[in-house]
N, C-alpha and C positions, 0 to 999 in steps of 0.2 A: 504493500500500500504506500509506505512510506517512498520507494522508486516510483513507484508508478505518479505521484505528485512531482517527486523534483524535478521528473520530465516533461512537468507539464508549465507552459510559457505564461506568462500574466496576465493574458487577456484567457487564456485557461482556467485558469485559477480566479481572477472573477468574476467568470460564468460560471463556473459551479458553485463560489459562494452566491451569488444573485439566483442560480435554482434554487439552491437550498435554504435559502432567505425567502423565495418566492414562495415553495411547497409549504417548509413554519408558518407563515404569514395564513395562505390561503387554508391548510389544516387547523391552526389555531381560529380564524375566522368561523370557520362552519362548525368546529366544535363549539365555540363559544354562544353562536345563532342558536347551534341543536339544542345545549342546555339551557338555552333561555327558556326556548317553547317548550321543553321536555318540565321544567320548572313549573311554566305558568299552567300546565295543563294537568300537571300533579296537584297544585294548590287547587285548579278548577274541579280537579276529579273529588277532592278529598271533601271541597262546599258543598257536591251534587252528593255524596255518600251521606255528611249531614244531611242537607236538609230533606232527602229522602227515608232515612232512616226516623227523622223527630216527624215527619208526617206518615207514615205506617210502618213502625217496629217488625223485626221478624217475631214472629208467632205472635204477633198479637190479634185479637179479636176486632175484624175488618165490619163499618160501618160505612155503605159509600157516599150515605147524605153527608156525615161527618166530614169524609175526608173531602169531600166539591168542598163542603163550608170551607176548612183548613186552608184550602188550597188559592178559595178568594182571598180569604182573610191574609193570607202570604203574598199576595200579588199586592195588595194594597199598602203593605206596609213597607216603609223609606230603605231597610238597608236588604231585604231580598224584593222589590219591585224589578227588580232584571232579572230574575228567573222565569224558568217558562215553565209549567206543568203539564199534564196531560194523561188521562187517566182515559183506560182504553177497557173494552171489556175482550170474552174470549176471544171473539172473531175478529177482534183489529178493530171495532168499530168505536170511536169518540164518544165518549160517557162525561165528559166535565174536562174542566182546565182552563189554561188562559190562551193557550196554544192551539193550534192543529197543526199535524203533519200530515206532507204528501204519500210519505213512504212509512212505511213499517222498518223501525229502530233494532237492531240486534240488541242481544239480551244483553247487559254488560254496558263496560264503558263503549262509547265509539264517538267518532268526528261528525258535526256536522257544516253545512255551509251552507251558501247562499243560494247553491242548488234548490235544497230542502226547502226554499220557499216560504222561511218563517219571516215572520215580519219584523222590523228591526237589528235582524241577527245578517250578518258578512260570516262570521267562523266561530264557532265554540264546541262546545263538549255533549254527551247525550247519556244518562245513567238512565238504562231500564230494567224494572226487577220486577219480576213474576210474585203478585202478591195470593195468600191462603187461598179467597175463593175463583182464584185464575184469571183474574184480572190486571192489568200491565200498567206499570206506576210510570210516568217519563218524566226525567228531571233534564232540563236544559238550561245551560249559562254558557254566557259569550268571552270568548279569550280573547278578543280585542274590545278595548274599551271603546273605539267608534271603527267607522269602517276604514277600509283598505288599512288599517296599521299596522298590517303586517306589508305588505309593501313599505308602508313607510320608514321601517325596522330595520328593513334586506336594505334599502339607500343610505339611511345610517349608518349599516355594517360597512358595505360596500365604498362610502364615503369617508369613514374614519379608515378602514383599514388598509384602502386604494391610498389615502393621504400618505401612509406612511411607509408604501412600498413606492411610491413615487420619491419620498424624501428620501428612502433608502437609496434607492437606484440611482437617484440624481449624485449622493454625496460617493455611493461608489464607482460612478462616472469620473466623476470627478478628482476623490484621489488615483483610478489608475491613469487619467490622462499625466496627474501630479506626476506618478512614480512612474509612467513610462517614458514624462520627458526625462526625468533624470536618468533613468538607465541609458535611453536613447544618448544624452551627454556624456556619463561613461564609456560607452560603446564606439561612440564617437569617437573619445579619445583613444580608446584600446587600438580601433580601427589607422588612426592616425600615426600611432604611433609602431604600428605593423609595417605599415607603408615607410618608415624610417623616417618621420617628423617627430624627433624624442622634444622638442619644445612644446607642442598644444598639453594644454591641461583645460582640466574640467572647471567649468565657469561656477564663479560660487556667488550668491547674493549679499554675503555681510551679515545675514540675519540670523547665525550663531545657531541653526537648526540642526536637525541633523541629519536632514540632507547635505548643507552646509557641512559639516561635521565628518561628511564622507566624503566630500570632496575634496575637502581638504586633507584627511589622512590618505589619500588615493592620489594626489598631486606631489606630497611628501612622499609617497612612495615611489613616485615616477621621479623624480628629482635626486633621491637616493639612486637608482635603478640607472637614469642617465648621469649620476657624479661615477658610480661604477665604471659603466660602460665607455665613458669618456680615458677612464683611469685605462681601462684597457687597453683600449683604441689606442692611445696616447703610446703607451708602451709598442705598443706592435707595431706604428705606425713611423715612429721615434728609430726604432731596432733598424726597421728595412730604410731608411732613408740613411740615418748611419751609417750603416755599414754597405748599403750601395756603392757611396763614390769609393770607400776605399778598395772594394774588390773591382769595382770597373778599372780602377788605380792598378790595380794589381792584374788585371786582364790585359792591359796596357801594358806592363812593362814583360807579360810573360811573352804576347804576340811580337815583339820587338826581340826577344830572344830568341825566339823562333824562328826570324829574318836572319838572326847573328846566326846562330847555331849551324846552321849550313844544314845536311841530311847527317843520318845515325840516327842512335835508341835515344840519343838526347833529346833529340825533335820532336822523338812518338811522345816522351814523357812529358815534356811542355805539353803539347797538342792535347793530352789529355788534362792537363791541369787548367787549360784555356776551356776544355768543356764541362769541367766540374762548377767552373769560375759563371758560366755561361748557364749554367742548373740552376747555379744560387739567386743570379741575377733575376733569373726566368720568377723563381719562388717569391723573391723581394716584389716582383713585380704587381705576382697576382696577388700577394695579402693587401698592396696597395690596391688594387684594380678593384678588389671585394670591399675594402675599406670607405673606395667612393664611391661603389655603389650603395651600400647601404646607407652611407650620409645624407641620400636621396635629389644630390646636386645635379644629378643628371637627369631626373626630372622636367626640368628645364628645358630640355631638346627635345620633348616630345613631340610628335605630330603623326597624323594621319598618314594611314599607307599600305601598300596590300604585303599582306605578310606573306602570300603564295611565294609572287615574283619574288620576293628574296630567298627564297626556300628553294626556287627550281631553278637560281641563280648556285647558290653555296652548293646544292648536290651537283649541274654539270662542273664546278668546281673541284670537288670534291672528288670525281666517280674516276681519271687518272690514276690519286692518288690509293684509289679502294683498288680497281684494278693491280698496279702496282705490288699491292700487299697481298695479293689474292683473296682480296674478296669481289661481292658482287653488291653492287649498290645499286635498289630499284629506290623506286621515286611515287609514293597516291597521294595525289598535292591537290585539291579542288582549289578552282580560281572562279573569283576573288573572294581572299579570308582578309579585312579592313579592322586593323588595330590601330591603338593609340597607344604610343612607345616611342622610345630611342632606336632608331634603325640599326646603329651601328652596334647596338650591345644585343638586339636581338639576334644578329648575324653572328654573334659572338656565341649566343646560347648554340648553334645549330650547329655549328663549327666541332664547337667542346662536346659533344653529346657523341655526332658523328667519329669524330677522330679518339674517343674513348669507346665507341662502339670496334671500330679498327684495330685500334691497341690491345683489348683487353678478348681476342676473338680469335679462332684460328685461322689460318687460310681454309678456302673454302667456303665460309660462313657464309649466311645470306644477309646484308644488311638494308632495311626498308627505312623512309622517313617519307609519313603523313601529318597530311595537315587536314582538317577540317572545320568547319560550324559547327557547334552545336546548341540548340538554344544559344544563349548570350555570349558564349566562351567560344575560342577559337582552341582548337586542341591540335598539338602539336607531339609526336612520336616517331620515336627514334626507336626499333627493334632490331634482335639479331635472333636466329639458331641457333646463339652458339651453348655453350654449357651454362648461361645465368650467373645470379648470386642468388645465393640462400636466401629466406626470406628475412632469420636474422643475423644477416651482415648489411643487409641493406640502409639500415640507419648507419653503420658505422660509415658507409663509401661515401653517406649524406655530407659526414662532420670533417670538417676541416682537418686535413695533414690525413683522414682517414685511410688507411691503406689495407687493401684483404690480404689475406698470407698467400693469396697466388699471385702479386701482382708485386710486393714488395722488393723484387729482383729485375722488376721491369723499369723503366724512366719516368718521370712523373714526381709532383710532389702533395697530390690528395688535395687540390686546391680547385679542380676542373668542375666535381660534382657540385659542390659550394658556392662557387664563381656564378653555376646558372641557378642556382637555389635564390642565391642574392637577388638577380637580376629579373627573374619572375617574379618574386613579393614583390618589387619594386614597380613593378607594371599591375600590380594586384593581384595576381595569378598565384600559381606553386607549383611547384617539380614531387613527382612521386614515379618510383619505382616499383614494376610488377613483373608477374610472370607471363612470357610471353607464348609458352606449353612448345615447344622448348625454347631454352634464350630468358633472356632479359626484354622490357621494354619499357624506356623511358618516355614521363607525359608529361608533357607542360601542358596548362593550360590558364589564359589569357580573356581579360574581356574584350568582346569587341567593341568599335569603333561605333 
């Protein structure tokens, strides 16, 4: 019960308290009506049991001039003149009273109304008791004290208890529009700050609430969260600019000894420290490259554009270099897929996806890259044949410097899968890895334009 609620959203959660507000309301409503009548029709029943009972007792000795007198003499007098009597012999026929009826009354209590055709009466009550020498005694009184009041009862009910399912609904209108702007405002910010705008914070009114109250320890926690991540950044960012110039420094003076050196094992050995020097460089680069993309400064370049054409541009680019390696590079591109993006860093995702599809595959392998629509998103993959990743290594290939123990003796520095991870949040989108039955296949996908 307790899952089944916390999956359920606020305007959820609303609506079932407003049911269940509604059902109390209308269940207390009609109970409250039943016992009214059920009330007044006891008290009527228990008047009609008197005053039947003080005008002929059970077993007592039946007189019926007596009891017509009895029965004028009760009509006339101020606090039973609204009863109605009626005194019947064996065959139903009217012997005395102040009353007549249309119909023959069942024996016992029962309802009557304004059917029955008495005069003055809208709805009351009917006691009839079979007296000694078989004669039928009928006591009537009215449970409304004038007409239609029972109508007028139900508009009452209807009125007071409509008022306050009205003031219900209006005030719980009303706070969730409250508490959906606010989450909307968190949301927002979550939202923003996904996107790699770590300055938005959630707007606070001054009014020391606490809503206010959460906004504020949610802004103090984003301010924490961005003094961290700057702390990071700063370091990582510090590192690779550091120590760039001195190995580009040092790239420099080995390629110049390389010139000196003339030919021999001396050469090989530079040449290889010129491509170590040339790794490091590569790895400086992309923690920088991942650095501004997440700072979200390239934002800025974005514009409209068909994501195909760039896609069936990179692959006949590409399909040389897959030949080359012995693969086989096909191409399901629908045209036109229309994004809003950096062109040049998108080309960048399809690059990185494709040339690790290459790297990490045997010859032979098949490699495919689609593009399509779908709903809102433009979905972009990259597949292969070849033997996959497990399902959990897949996060590790996600995380930065990440490297699987098959690939850890290949070239590369776990910076590639990252790189486009970056660059999709940044377009709003995400990269996700699956199984492609055999192979791997990676998915970006992107809104569109």
């Amino acid at each position: 019960m307790k899952r089944a609620l916390a999956g359920l959203t606020l305007r959820g959660l609303t609506a079932i308290y407003l049911a269940l507000f509604l059902m109390a309301t209308v269940v207390t409503g009609l109970a409250t009506y039943s016992a009214t009548i059920r009330t007044i029709r006891n008290l009527v029943d228990q008047r009609l049991s008197h005053v039947s009972e003080s005008l002929a007792p059970d077993g007592g000795r039946l007189d019926r001039q007596r009891l017509i007198a009895q029965i004028d003499a009760l009509s006339r007098q101020r606090d039973t003149g609204d009863l109605g009597i009626a005194l019947f012999d064996e065959e139903g026929r009217w012997i005395g009273g102040n009353v007549r009826l249309s119909r023959r009354v069942p024996m016992g209590f029962s309802g009557v109304s304004v059917a029955d055709k008495i005069e003055g009466l809208s709805k009351g009550r009917a006691l009839a008791r079979r007296l000694g020498d078989g004669t039928v005694l009928v006591a009537i009184a009215e449970t409304e004290p004038f007409d239609n009041y029972d109508l007028e009862r139900q508009r009452i009910y209807l009125i007071g208890f409509g008022s306050i399912i009205l003031i219900v609904v209006g005030g719980t209108s009303l706070f969730s529009r409250v508490v959906h702007r606010r989450i909307t405002r968190i949301h927002s910010a979550a939202d923003a700050i996904f996107d790699g705008d770590m300055s938005y914070r959630v707007p606070v009114s001054g009014s020391k609430g606490a809503f206010d109250r959460q906004g504020i320890a949610f802004n103090r926690m984003l301010d924490r969260i961005n003094e961290l991540m700057e702390g990071i950044r700063g370091v990582s960012d510090d590192i690779a600019h550091d120590l760039r110039t001195p190995l580009a420094r040092l790239r420099g003076r080995l390629a110049a000894l390389s010139q000196k050196a003339g030919d021999g094992e001396l050469v090989v050995e530079i040449d290889e420290a010129i491509a170590q020097c040339d790794e490091i460089l590569a790895l400086f680069a992309a923690i920088l490259r991942i650095a501004e993309v997440e700072g979200g400064s390239r934002r800025a370049a974005f514009e409209r554009f068909d994501l195909s054409a760039v896609a069936q541009d990179i692959v006949a680019t590409m399909a040389p270099i897959a030949e080359e390696s012995g693969h086989e590079l096909e191409s399901g591109i629908d045209a036109p897929v229309l994004v809003e993006g950096d062109r040049q860093l998108l080309s960048q995702v399809m690059f990185n996806l494709i040339e690790n599809a290459l790297r990490h595959t045997a010859q032979g392998t098949r490699v495919r890259v689609g593009l399509m629509a779908s709903g809102a998103q433009a979905i972009l993959t990259v597949q292969d044949n070849g033997a996959g990743v497990p399902p959990d290594e897949r996060d590790t290939a996600l995380r930065r410097f990440g490297r699987l123990d098959g690939s850890r003796n290949s070239s590369g520095h776990g910076l590639g899968l990252p790189l486009v991870a970056a660059i999709a949040r940044l377009h709003g989108g995400g990269l996700e890895l699956g199984d492609a039955e055999p192979g791997l296949i990676a998915k970006i996908w992107l809104p569109l334009a």
